[in-house]
C-alpha positions in Angstrom: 15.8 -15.0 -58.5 19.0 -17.2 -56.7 19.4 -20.3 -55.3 20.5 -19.6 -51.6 22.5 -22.3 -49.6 20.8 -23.2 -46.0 22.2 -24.5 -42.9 20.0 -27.5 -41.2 18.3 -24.7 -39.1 17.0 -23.1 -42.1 15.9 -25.9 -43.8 13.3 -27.4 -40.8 10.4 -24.6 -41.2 10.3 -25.4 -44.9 9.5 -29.5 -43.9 6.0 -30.4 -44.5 4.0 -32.7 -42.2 4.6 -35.9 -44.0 8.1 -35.4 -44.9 7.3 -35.0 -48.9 7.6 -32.4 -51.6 7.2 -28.8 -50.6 5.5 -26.7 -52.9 7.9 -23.9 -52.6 6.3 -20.2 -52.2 7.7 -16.8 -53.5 9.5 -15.6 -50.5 10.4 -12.5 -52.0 7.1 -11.2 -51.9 6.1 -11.9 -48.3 9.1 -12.4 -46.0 7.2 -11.5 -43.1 4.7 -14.2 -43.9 7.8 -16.9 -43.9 9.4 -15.8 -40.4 5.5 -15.8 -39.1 5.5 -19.7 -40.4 8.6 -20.4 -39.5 7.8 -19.8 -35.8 4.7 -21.9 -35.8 6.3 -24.7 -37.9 9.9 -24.9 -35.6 9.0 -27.1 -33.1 6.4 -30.1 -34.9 9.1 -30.1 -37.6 11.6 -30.7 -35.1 10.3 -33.7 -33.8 9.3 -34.8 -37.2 13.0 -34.3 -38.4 14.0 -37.1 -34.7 11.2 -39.8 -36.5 13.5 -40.0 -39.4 15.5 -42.7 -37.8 12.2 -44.9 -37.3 11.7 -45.3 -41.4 11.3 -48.7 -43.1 12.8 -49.4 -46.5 9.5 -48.4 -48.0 9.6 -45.2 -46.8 11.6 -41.8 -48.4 11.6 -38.5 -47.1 12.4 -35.3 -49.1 13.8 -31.5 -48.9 13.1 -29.0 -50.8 14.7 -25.9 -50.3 13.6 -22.6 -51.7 14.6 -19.9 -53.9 15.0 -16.3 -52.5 15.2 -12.7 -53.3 17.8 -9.8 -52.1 14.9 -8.7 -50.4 15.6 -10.4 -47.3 17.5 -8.7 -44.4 19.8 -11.3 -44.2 23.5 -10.8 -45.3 24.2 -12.2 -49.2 25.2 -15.7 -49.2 27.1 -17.1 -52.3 25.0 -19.3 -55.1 26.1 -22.8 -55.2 27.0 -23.9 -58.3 24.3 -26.1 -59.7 24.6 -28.9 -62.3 23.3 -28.4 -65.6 22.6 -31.9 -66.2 20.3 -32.2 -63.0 16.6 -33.0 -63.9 14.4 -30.0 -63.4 11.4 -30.7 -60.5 8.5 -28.6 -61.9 6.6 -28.6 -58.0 5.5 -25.3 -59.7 5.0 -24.1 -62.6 6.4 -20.4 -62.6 9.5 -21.5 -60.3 12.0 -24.0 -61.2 13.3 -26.5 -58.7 16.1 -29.0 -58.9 16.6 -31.9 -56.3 20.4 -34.0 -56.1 20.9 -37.2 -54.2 23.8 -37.0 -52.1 26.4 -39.7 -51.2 25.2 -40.4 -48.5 24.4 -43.7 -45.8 22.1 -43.9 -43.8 22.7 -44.9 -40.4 21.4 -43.7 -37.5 24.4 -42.0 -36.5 24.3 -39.6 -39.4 21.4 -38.8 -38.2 22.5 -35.9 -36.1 21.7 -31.5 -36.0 25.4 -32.0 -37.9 23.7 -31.8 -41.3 24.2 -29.5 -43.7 21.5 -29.1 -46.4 22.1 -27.7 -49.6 20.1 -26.1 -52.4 18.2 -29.4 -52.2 18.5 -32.5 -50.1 17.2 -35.8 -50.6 17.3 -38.9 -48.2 15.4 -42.0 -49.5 15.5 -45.2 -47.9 13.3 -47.4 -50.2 14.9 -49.6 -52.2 13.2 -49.0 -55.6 15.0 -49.1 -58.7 16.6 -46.3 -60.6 16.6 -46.4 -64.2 19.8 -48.3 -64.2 18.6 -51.0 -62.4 15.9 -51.5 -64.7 17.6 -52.5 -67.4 19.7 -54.5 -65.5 23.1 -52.6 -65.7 23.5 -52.6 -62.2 22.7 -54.3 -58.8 20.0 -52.9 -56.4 21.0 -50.5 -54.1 21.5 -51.9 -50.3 18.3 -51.3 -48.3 17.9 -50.2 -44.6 16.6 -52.9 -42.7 15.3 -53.6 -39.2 18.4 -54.8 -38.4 20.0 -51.4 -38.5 17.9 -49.6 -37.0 17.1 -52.3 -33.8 20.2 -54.4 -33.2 23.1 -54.0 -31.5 26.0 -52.9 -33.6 27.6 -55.9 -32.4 25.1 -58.4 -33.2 24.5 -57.3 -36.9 27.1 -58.6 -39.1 25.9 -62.3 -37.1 22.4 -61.5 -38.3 23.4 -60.0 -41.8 25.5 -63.5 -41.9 22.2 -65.3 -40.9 20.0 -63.1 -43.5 17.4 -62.5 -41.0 16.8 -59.8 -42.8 15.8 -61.6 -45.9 13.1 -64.3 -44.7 12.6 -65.5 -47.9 15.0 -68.2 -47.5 13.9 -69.3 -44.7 9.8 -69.7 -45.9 11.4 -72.0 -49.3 13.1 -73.8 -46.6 9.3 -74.4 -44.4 7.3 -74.7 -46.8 7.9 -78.3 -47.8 7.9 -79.2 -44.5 4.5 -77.5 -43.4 3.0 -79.2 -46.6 4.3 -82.9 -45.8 3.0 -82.5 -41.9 -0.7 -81.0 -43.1 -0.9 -83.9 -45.5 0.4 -86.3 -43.1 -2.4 -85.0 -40.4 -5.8 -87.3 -40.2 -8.4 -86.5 -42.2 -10.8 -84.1 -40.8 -8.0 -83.0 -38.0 -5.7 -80.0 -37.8 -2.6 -80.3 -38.3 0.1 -80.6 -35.3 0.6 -77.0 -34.2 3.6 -78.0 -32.4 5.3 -80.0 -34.6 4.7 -76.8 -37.3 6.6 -74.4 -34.9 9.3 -77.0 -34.4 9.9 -77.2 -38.3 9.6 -73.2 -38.4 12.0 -73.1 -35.8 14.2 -75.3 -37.6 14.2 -74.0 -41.4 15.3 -70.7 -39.6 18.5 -72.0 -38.0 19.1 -74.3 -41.1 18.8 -71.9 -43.6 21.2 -69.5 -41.3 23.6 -72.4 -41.2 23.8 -72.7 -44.7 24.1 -69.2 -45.8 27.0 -69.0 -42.9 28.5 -72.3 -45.0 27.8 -70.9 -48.6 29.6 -67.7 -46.8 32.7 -69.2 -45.7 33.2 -71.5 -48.7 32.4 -68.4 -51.0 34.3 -66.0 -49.7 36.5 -65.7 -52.3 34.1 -65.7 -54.9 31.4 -63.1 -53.2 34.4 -60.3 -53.1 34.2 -60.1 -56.6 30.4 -60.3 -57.6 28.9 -57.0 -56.7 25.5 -58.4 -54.9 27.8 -60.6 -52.2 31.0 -58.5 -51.8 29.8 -56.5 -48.9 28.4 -60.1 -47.1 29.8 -59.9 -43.6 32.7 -62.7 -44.2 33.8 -60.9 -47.7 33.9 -57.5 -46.8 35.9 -58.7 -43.6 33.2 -57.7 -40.8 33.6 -60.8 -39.8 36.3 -63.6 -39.5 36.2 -67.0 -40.8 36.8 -68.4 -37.7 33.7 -66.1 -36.1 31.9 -67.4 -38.8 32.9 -71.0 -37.9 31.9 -70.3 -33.9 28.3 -68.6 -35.7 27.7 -72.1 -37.6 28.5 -74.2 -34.7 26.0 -72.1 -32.2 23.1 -72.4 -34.9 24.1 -76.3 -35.6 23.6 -76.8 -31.7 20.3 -74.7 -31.5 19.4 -77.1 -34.8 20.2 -80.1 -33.0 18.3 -79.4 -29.9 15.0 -79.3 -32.0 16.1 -82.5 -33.9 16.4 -84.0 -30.8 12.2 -83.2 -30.4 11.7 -86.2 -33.2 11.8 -89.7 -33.2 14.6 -91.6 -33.9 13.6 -92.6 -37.3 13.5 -89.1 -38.0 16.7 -87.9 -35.9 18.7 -89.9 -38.4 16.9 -88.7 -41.4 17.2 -84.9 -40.5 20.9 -85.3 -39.5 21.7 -86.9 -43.0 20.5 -83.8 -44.7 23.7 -82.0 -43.5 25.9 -83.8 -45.7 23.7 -81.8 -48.8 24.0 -79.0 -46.7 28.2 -78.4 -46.9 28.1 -79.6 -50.0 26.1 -77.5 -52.2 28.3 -74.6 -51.8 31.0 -76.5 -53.9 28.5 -77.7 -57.0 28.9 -74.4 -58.8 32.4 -74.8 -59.2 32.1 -78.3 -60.9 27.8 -78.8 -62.4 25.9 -76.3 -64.0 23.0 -77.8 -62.1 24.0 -76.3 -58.6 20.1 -75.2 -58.4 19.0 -79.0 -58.7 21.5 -79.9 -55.7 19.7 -76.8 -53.7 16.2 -78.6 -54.6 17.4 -81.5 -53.3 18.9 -80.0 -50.2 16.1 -77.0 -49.7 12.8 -79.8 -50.4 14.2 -82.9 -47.4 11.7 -80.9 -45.4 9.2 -83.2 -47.6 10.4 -86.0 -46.2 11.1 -85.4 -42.7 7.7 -84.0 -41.4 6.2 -86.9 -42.9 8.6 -89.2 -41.1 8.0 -86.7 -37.4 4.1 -87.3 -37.9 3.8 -91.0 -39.0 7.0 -92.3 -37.7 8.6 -93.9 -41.4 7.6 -93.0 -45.1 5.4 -93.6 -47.6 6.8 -93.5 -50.7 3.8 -93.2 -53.2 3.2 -89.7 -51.6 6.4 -88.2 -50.0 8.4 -88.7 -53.2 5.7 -87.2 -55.7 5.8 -84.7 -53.0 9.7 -84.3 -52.3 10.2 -84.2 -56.6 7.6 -81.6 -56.5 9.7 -79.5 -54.6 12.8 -80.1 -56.3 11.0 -78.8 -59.7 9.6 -75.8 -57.7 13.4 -75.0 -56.7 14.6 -75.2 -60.5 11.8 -72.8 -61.8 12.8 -70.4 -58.6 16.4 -70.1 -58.4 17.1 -70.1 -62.3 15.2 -67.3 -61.8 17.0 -66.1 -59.1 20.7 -67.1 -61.0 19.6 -64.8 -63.5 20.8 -61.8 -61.2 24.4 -62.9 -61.1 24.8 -64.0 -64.5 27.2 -61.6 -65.9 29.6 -61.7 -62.5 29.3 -65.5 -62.7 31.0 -65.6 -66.3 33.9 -63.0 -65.0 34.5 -64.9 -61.7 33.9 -68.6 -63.6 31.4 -70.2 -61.6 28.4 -72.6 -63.4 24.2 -72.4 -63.0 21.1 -73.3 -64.7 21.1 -69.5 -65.7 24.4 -69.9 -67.8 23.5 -73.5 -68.9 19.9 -72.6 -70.7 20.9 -69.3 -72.0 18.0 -68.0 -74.3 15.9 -71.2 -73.7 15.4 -70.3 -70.0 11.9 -69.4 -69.9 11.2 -73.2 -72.3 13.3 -75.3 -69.6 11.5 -73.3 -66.2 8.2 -74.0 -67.7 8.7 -77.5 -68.5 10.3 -77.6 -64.7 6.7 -76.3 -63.8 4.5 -78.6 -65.3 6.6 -81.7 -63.9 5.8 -80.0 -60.6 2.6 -79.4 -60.6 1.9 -83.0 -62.0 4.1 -84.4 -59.3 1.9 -82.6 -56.7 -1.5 -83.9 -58.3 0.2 -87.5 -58.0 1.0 -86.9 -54.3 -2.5 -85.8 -53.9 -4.3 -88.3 -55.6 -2.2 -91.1 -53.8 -3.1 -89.1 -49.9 -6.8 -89.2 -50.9 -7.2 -85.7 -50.5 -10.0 -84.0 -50.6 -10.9 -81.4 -53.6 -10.2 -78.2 -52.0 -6.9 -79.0 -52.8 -6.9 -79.4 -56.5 -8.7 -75.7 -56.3 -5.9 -74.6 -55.0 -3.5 -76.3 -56.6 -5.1 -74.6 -59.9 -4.7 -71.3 -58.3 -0.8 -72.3 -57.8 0.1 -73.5 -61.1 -1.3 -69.9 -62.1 0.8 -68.0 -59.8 3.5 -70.6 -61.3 2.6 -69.1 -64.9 2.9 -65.6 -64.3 6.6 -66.2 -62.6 7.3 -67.6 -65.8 5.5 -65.6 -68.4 6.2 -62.3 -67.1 9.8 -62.0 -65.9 12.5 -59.9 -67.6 15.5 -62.1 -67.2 17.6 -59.3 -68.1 16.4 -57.4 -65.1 18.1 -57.4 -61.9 14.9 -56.2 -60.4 12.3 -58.4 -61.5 14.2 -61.5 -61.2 14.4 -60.8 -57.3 10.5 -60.0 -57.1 9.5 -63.4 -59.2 12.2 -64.9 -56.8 10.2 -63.4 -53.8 7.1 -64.1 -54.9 7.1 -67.9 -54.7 6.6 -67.4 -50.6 2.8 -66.8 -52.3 2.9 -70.2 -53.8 4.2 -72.4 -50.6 1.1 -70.7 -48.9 -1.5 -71.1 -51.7 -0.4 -75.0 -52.0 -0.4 -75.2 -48.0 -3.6 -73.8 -47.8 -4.8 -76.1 -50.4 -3.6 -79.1 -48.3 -5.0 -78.1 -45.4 -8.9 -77.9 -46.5 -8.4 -80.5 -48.4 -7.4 -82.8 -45.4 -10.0 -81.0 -43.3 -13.1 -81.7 -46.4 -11.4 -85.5 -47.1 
């Protein structure tokens, strides 16, 4: 038995319907049998090869290629030289199968009848970790996102700039705000639907704004940490003043929403900038940059309060607003955990640094003075009791952030991270049957 290379047209009879493994056959024995599928196969696997370009990051798709006798009409082809350290793929177990991952990017324009498929071909555009990544070694691999696949070529370093692609920002920056304008909504009423769009609206073009400012002032700094280098500024996609032109269109999309509110709240929105362009620069001087984010990424709390009852009310916006600021140390210590190592070479400060060994003791003291600020803003709304239900259910998604990540992995850092979208939405649920039961 040999390993035979194959051109792209050989390789599409042997796709199954799904794009998985193919459980190669002897084709020495039946060669007639193969030509006879081939035929049938040609044209669905054609189409099937075209829907490649329509994948999400969750999804992979494989090629095996198969082994072949002398027996075949064909003229001898020379045997690639495999590598002995590949792993061997055992899709059955009289025949022995090796699969290689290419270097290899997927964009849409490599995906052309230009392809050229050998021994075994492997395109996977998930973005779950190898074995490396794991234990931390190195960073995740870039995923494929919707942006590449649906936006103009033009328009995607602006949204890469934005990280529209990632909206996890963008629901820590919302959350805070849809929690202050439930709890500020009558008891026994819904909450203003409007006014929660307007705040949506908002922590999406904030949050873009700031990761353009954190871009610009950064630049320097992302080229040499491996998860930023290829942002759109660093990597030179994009110029610092297109960057500047980027942050002024968001800043006046921003302000046409702030200009919704009241005046009281106008002024209080429009202070939060001053946070804003300055948190970049704490991790050059504090090695609490992630308590200045709290306080930027939590003035949400305040200012829906303000947009629904026109002023504040300390004894419950600031329980509420420190709540948030605790939530943000717990979350982006995690989070600073990623960068660690390429924050010591480049000399920049965080929490991640500060607490060392001692991280998961400072986090979870961060999380019970949250959750016990968010019983005191509670108790001081009148809320009803739905709410502590849920706040129970919170503090135990809380826990298992802090109980069960590896700090030393890459990879489950950034899923804790993630996860705390789950915990604005339990606590907002909570707030809302508990304003509607009150």
């Amino acid at each position: 038995m040999e390993w035979v290379e194959f051109g792209w047209w050989q390789a599409i009879p042997s796709l199954l319907v799904h794009h998985k493994v193919l459980c190669c056959r002897n084709l020495g024995d039946a060669p007639g049998e193969f030509f006879q599928m081939a035929s049938f196969l040609f044209a669905r696997s054609f189409r099937r090869l075209q829907k490649l370009t329509r994948f999400s990051s969750s999804s992979s798709s494989s090629l095996y290629l198969c082994p072949s006798l002398n027996s075949l009409s064909s003229p001898p082809i020379p045997t690639p030289n495999l590598n002995p350290n590949l792993t061997p793929n055992y899709c059955n177990p009289f025949r022995r199968y090796y699969r290689i991952n290419p270097i290899f990017e997927f964009r849409r324009e490599n995906l052309k009848l230009n392809w050229d498929f050998r021994s075994v071909a492997h395109i996977s555009t998930s973005v779950r970790e190898s074995e490396e990544d794991k234990g931390g070694s190195r960073p995740l691999k870039a995923e494929v996102s919707w942006i590449d696949l649906y936006l103009p070529k033009q328009a995607r370093p602006y949204a890469r700039l934005a990280r529209l692609d990632k909206p996890i920002g963008t629901w820590l920056l919302a959350w805070p705000c849809m929690w202050s304008i439930t709890l500020a909504t009558s008891p026994g009423q819904l909450p203003d639907f409007k006014m929660l769009t307007l705040f949506g609206c908002g922590a999406l073009l904030l949050r873009g704004a700031g990761c353009t400012i954190n871009d610009l002032l950064d630049r320097d700094i992302d080229i040499m940490v491996e998860r930023t280098k290829l942002r759109p500024i660093a990597s030179g996609l994009l110029s610092p003043f297109q960057g500047l032109c980027f942050l002024g269109f968001q800043l006046l999309l921003g302000l046409e929403i702030l200009l919704q509110l009241d005046n009281y709240s106008r002024i209080l929105g429009a202070s939060s900038l001053l946070l804003v362009f300055s948190y970049p620069l704490m991790k050059r001087f504090t090695f609490w940059p992630q308590a200045y984010l709290g306080l930027t990424f939590n003035w949400g709390a305040l200012l829906g309060w303000a947009a629904i009852k026109g002023s504040l009310e300390p004894a419950i916006v600031f329980p509420l607003y420190i709540s948030g600021v605790f939530w943000t140390l717990v979350y982006d210590t995690i989070y600073a955990h990623q960068d660690k190592e390429d924050d010591l070479k480049v000399g920049v400060k965080s929490t991640a640094l500060r607490f060392g060994d001692l991280t998961k003791e400072w986090i979870t003291g961060f999380g019970i003075a949250c959750i016990s600020s968010l019983t005191l803003s509670g108790f001081n709304a009148g809320i009803g009791w739905p709410y502590y239900i849920f706040l129970a259910a919170a503090s135990g998604q809380l826990a298992w952030q802090i109980w069960t990540v590896d700090l030393s992995s890459r990879a489950d850092c950034n899923r804790k991270f993630v996860s705390n979208k789950w915990f604005g939405a339990i606590l907002f649920s909570g707030i809302l049957f508990g304003r509607l039961l009150s």
